[in-house]
OpenMM code with the backbone's topology and positions (N, CA, C; nanometers):
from openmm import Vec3, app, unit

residues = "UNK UNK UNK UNK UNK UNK UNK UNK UNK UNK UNK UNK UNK UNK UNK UNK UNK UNK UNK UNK UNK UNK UNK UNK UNK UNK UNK UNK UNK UNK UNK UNK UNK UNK UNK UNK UNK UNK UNK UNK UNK UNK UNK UNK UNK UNK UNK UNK UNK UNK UNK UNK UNK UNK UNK UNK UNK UNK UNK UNK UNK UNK UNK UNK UNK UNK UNK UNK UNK UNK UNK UNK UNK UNK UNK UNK UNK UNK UNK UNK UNK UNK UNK UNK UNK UNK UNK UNK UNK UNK UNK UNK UNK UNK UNK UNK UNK UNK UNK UNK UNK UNK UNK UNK UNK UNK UNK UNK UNK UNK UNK UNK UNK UNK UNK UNK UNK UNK UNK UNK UNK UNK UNK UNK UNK UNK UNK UNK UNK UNK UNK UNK UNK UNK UNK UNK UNK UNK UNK UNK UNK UNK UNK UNK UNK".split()
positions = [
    Vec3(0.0852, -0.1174, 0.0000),
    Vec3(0.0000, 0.0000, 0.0000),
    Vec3(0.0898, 0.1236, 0.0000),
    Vec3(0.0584, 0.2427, -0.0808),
    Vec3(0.1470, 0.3101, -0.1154),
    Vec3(0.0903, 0.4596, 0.0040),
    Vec3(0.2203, 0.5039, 0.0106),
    Vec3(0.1838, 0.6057, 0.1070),
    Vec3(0.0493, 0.7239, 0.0983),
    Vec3(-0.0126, 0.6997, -0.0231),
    Vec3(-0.0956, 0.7945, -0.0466),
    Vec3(-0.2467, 0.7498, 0.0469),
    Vec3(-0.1988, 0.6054, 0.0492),
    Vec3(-0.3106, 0.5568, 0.1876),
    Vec3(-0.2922, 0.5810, 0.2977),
    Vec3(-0.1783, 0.6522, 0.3536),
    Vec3(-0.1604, 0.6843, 0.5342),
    Vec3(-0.2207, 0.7949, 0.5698),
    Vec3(-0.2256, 0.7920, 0.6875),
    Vec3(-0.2600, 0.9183, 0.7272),
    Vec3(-0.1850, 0.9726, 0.8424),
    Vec3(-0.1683, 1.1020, 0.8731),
    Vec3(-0.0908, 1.1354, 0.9443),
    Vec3(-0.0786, 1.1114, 1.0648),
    Vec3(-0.0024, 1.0831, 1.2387),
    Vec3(-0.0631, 1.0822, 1.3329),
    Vec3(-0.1370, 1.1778, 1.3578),
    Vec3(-0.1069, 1.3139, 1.3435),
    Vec3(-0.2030, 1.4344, 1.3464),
    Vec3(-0.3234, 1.4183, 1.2939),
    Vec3(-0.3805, 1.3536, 1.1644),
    Vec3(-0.4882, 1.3176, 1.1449),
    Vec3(-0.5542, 1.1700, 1.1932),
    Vec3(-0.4718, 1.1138, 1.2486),
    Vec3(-0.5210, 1.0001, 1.2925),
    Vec3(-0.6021, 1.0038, 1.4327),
    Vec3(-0.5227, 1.0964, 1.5323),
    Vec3(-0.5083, 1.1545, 1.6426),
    Vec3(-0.6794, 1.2535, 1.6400),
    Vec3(-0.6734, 1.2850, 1.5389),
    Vec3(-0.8328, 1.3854, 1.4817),
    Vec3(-0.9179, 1.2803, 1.5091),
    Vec3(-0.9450, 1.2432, 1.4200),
    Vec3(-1.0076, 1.1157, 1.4156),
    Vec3(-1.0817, 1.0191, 1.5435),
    Vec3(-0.9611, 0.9863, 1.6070),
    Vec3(-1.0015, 0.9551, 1.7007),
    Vec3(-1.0431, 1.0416, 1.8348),
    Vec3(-0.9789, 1.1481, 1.8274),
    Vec3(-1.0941, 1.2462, 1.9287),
    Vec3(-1.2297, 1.2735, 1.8936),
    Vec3(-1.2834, 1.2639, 1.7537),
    Vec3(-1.3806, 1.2750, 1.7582),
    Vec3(-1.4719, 1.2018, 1.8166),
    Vec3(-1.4127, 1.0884, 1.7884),
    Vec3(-1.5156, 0.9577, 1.8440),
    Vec3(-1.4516, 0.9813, 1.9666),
    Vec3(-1.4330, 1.0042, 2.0626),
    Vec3(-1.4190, 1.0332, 2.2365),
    Vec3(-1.3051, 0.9575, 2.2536),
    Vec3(-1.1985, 0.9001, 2.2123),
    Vec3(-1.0919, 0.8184, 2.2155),
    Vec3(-1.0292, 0.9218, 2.2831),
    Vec3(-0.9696, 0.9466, 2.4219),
    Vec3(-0.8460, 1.0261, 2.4787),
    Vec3(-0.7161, 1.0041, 2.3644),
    Vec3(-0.6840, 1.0966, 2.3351),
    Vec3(-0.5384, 1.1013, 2.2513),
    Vec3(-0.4376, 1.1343, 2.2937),
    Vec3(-0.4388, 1.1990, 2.4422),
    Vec3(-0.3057, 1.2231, 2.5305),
    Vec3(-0.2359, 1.3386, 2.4623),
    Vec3(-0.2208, 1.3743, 2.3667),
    Vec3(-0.1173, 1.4998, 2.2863),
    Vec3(-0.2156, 1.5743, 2.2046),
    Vec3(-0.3071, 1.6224, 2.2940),
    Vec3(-0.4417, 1.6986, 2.1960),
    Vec3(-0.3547, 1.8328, 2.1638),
    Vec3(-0.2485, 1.8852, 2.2201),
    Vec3(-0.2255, 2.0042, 2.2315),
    Vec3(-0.0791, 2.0300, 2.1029),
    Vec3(-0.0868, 1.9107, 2.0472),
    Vec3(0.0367, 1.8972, 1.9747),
    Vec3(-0.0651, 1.9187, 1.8359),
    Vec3(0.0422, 1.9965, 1.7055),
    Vec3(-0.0361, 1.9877, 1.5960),
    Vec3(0.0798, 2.0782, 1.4849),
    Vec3(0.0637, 2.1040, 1.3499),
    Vec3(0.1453, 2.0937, 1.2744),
    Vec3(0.2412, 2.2373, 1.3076),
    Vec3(0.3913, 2.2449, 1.2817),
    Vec3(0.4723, 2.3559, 1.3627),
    Vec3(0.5779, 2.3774, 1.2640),
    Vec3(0.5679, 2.5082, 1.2046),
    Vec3(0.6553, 2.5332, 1.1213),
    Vec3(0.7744, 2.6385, 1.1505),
    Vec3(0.8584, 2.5974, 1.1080),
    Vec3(0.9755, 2.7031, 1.1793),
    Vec3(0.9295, 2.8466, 1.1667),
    Vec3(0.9898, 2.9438, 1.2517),
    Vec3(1.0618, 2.8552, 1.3880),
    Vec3(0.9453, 2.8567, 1.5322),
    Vec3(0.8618, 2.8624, 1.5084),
    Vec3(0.7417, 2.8550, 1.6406),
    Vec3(0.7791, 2.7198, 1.6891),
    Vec3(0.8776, 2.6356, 1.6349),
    Vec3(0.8536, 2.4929, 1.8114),
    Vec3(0.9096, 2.5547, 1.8891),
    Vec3(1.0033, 2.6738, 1.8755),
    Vec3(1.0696, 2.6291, 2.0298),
    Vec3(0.9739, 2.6995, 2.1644),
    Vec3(0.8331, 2.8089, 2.0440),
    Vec3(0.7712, 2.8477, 2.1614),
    Vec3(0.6697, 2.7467, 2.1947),
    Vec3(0.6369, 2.6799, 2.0705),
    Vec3(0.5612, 2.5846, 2.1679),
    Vec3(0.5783, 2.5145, 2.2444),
    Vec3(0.7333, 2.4537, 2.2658),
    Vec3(0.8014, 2.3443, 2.3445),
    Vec3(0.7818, 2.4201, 2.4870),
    Vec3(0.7525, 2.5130, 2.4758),
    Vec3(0.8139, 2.5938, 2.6061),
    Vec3(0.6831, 2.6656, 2.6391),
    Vec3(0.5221, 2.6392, 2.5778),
    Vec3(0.4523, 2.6940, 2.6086),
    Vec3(0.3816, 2.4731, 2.7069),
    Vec3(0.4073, 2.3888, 2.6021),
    Vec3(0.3720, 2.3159, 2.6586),
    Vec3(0.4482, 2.2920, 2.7778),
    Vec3(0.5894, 2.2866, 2.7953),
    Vec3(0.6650, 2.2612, 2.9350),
    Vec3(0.7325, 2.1022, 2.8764),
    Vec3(0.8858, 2.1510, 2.9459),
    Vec3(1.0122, 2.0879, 2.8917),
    Vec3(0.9152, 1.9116, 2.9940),
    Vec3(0.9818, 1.7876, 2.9370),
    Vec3(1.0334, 1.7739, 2.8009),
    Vec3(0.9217, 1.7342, 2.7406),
    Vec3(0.9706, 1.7501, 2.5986),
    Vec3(0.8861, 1.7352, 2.4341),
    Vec3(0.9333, 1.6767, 2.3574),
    Vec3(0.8442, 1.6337, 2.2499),
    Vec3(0.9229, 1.5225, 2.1697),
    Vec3(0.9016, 1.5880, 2.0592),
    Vec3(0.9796, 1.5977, 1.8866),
    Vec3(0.9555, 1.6519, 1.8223),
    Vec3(0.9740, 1.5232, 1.6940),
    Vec3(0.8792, 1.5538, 1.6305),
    Vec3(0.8799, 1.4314, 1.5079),
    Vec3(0.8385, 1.4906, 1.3462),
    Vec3(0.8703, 1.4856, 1.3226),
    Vec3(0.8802, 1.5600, 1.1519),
    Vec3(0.6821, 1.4638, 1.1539),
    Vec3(0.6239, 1.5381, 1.0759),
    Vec3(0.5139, 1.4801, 1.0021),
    Vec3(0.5081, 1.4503, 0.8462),
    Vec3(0.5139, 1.3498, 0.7942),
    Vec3(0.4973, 1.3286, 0.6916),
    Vec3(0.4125, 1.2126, 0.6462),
    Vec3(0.3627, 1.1651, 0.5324),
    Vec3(0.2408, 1.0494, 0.5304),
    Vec3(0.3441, 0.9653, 0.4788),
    Vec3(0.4543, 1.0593, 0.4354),
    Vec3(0.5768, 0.9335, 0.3354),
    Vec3(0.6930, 0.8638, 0.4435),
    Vec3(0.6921, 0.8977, 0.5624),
    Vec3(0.7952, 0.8419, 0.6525),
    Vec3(0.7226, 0.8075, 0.7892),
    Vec3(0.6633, 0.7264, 0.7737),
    Vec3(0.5675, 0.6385, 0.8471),
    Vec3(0.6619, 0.5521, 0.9418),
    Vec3(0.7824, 0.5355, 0.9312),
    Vec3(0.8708, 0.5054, 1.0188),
    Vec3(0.9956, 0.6224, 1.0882),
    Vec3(0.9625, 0.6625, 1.1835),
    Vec3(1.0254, 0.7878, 1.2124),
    Vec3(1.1902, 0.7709, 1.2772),
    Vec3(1.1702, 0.6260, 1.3695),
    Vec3(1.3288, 0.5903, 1.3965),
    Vec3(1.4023, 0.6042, 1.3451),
    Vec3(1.3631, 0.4976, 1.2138),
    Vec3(1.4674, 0.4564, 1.1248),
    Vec3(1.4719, 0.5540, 1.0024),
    Vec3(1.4004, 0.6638, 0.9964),
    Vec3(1.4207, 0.7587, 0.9654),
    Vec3(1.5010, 0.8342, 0.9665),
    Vec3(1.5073, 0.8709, 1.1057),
    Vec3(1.5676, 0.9715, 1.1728),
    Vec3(1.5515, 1.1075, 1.1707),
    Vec3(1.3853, 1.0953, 1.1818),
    Vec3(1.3020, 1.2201, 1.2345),
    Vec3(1.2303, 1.2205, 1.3377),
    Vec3(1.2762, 1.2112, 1.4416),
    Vec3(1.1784, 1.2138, 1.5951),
    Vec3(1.3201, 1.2408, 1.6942),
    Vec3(1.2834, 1.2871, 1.7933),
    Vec3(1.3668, 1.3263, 1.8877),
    Vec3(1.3016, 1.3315, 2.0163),
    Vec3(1.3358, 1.2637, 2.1209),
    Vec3(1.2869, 1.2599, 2.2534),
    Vec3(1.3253, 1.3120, 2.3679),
    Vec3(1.2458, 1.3571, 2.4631),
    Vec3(1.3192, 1.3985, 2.5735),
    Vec3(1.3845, 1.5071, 2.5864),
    Vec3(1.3382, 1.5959, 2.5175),
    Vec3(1.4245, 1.7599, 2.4767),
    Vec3(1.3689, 1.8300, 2.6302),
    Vec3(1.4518, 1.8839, 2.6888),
    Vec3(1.4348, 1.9540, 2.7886),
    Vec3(1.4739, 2.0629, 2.8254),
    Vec3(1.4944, 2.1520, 2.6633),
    Vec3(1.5560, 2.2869, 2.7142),
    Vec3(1.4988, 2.3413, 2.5629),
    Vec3(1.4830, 2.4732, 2.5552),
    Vec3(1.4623, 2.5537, 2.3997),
    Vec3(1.5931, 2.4741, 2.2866),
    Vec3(1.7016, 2.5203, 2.3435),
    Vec3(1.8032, 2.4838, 2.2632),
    Vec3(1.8216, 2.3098, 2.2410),
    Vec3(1.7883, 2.2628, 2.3127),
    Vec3(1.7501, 2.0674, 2.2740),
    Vec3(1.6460, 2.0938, 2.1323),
    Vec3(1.5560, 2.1790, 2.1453),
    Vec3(1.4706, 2.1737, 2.0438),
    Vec3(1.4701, 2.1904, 1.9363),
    Vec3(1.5782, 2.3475, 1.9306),
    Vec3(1.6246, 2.3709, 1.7743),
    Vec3(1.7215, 2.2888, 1.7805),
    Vec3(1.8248, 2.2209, 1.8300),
    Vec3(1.9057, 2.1358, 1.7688),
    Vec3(1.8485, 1.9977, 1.7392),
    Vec3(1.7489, 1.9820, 1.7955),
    Vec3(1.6801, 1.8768, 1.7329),
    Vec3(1.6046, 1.8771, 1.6357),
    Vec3(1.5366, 2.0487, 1.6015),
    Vec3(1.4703, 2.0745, 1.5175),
    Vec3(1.5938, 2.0283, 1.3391),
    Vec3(1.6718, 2.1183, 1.3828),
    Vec3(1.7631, 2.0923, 1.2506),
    Vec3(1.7867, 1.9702, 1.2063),
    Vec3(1.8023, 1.8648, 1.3112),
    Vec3(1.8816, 1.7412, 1.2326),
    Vec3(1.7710, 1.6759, 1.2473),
    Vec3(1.6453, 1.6650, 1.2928),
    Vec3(1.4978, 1.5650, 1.2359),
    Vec3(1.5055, 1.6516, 1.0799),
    Vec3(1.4720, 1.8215, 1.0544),
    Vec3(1.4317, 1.8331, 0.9291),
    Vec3(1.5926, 1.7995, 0.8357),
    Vec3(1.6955, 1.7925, 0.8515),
    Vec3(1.7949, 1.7647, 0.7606),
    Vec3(1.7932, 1.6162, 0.7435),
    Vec3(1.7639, 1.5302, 0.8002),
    Vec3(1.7033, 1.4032, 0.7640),
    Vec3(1.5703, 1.3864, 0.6843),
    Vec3(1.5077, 1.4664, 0.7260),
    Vec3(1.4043, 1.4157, 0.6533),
    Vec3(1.4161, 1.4462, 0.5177),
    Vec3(1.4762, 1.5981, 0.4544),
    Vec3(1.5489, 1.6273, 0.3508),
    Vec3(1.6080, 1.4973, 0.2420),
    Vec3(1.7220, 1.4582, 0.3622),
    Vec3(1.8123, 1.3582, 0.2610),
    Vec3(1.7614, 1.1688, 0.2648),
    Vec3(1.5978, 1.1847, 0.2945),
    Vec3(1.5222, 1.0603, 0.2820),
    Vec3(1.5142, 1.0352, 0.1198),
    Vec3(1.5360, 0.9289, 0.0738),
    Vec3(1.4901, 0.9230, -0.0606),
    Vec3(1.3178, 0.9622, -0.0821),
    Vec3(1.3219, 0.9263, -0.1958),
    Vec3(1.2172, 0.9326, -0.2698),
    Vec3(1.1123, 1.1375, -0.2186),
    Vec3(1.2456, 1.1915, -0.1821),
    Vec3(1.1551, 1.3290, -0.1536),
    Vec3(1.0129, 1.3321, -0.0854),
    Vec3(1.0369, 1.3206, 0.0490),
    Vec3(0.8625, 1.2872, 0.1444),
    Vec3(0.8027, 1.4588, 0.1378),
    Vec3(0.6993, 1.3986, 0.1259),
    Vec3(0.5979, 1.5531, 0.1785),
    Vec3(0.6181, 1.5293, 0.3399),
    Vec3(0.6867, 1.6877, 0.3511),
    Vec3(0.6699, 1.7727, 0.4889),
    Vec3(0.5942, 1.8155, 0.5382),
    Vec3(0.4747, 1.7778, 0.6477),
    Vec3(0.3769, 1.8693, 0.6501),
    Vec3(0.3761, 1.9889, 0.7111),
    Vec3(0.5128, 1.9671, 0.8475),
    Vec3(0.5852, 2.0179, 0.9386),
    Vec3(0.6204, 1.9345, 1.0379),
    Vec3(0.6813, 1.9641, 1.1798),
    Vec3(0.7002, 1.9242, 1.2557),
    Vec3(0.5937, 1.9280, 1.3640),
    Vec3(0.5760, 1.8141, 1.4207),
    Vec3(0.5003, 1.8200, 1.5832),
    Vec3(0.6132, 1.8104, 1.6838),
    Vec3(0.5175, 1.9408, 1.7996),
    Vec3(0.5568, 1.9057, 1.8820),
    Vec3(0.4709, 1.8823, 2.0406),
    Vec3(0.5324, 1.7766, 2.0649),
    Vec3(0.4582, 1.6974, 2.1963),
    Vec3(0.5017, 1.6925, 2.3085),
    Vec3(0.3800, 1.6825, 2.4115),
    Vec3(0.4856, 1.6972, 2.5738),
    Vec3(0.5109, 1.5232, 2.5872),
    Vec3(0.6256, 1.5436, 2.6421),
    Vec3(0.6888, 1.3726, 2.6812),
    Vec3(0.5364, 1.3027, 2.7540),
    Vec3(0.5251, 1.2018, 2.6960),
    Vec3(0.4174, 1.0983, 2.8054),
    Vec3(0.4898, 1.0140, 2.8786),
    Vec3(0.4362, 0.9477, 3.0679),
    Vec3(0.5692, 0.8650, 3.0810),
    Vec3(0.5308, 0.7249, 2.9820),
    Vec3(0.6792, 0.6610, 2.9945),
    Vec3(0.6780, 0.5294, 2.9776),
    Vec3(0.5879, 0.4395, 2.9375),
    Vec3(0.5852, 0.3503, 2.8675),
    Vec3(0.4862, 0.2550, 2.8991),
    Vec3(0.4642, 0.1725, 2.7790),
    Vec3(0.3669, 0.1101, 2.7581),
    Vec3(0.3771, 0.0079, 2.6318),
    Vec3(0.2810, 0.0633, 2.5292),
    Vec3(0.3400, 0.0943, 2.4317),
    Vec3(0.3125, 0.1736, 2.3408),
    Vec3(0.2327, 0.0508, 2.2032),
    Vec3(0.1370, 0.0667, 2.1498),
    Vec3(0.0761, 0.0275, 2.0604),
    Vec3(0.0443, 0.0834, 1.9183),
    Vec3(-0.0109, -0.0048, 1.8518),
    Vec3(-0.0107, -0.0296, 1.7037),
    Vec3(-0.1551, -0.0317, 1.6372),
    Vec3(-0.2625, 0.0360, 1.5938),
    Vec3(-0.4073, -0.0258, 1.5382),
    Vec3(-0.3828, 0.0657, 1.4063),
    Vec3(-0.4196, -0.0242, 1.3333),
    Vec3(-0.4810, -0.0073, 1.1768),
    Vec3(-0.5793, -0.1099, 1.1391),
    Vec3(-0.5523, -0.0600, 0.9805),
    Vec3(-0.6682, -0.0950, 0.9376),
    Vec3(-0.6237, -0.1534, 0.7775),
    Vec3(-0.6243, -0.2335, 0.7183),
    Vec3(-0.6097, -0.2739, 0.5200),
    Vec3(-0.6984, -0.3570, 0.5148),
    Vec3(-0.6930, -0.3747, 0.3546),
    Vec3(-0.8200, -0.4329, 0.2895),
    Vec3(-0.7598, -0.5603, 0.2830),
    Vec3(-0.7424, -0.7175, 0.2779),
    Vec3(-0.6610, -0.8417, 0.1989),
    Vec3(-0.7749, -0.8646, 0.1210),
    Vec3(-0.7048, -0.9241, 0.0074),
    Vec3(-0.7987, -0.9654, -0.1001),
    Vec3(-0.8936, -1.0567, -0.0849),
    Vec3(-0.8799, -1.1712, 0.0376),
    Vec3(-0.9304, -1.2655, 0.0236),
    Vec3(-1.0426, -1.2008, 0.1472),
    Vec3(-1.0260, -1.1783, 0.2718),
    Vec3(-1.0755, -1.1632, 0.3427),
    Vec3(-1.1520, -1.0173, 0.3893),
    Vec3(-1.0918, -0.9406, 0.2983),
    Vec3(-1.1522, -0.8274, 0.2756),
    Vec3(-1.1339, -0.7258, 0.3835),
    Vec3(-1.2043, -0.6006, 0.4827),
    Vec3(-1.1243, -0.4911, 0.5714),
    Vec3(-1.1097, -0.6264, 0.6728),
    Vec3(-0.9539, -0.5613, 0.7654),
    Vec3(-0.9185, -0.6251, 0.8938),
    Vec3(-0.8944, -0.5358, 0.9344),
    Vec3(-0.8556, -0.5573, 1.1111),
    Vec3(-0.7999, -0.4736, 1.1878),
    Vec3(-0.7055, -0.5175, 1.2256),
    Vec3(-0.5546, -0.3921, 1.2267),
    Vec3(-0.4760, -0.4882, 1.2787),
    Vec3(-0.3986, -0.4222, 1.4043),
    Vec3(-0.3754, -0.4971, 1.4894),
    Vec3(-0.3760, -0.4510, 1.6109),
    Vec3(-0.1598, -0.4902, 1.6641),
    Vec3(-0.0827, -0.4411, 1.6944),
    Vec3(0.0213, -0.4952, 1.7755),
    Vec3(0.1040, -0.4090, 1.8455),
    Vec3(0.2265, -0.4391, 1.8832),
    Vec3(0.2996, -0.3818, 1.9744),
    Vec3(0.3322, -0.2195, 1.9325),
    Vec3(0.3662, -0.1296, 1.9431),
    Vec3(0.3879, 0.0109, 1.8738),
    Vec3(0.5424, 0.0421, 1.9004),
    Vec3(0.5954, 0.1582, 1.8695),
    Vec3(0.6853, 0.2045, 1.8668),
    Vec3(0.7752, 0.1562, 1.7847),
    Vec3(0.9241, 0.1799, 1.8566),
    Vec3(1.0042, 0.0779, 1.7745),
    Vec3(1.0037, -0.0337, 1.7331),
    Vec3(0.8793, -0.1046, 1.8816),
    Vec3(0.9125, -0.2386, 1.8193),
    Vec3(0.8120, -0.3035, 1.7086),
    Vec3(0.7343, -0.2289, 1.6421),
    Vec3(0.6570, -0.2424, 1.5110),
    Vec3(0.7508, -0.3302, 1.4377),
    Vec3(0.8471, -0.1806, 1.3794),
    Vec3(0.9947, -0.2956, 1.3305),
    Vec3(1.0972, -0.4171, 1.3321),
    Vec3(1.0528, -0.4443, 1.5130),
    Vec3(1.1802, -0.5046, 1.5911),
    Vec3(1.0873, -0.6482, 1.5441),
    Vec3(0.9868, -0.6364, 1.5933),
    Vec3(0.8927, -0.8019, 1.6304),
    Vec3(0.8451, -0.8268, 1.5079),
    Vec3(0.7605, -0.7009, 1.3981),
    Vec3(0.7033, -0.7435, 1.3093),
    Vec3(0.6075, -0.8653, 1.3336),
    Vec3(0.5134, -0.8265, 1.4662),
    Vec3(0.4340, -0.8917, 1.4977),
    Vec3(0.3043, -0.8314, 1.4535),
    Vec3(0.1773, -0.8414, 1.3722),
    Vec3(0.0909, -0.7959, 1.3388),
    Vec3(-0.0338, -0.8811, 1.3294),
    Vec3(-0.0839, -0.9288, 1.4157),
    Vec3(-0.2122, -0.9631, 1.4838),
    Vec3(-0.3385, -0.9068, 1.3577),
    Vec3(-0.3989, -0.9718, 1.2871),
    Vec3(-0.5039, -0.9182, 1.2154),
    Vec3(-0.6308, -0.9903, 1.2756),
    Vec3(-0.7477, -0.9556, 1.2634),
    Vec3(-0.8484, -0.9648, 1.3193),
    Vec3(-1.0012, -0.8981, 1.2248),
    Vec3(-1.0940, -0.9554, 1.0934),
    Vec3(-1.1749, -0.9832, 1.0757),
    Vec3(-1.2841, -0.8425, 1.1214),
    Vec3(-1.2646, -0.7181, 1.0375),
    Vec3(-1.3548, -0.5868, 1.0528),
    Vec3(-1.4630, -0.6630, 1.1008),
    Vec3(-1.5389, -0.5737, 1.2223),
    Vec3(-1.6695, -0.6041, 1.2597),
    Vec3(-1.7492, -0.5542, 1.2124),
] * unit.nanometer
topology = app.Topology()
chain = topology.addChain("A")
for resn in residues:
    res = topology.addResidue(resn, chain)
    for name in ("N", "CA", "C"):
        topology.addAtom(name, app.Element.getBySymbol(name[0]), res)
């Protein structure tokens, strides 16, 4: 499925507030230079900052997200080298801007979507989130209700 099917966390994050889903980072949303560092500092140190794009759906291995910034200057130096990565990503991603978010603590982070398979038609698919999307490549599908 080609990236023109993703959607952003920012729009995903929509989405599900509408339907009453708590989203935890309601206050985060698209940030174009140079306003993060007031927002970092209007939400309160630390923040996480992650490039938005629908084309880099993996942000690690990217190397557009940055965690744990706890000062203005963590931010623009993080600001520069998430957007100079995202720059020298192949295939030229749409930028939408950067988010920025207050740190959440810890904890076990998750995975839900949604594709069509040919045979079985919409599923949901549900698994571990974060990095380890990549690490386990565990993806649990489950039969749209």
């Amino acid at each position: 499925m080609g990236a023109e099917f993703l959607v952003t966390e920012r729009e995903a994050k929509a989405v599900l507030a509408a339907y009453g889903v708590p989203v935890g980072h309601r206050k985060c949303g698209e940030q174009r230079w140079p306003r993060h560092r007031e927002t970092a500092a209007k939400l309160g140190f630390p923040v996480a900052l992650k490039v938005e794009s629908p084309d880099l759906p993996h942000k690690t291995e990217a190397g557009v997200i940055r965690l744990n910034l706890r000062t203005a200057e963590d931010v623009q130096v993080a600001f520069d080298a998430v957007m100079a990565n995202a720059r020298r990503a192949p295939n030229k991603p749409r930028i939408n801007g950067v988010l920025v978010q207050p740190m959440i603590p810890s904890g076990l982070e998750i995975m839900v979507g949604a594709r069509v398979d040919p045979l079985f038609g919409p599923l949901i698919v549900v698994g571990f989130g974060g990095t380890l999307v990549e690490l386990l490549r565990t993806r649990p599908s489950s039969l749209h209700p």
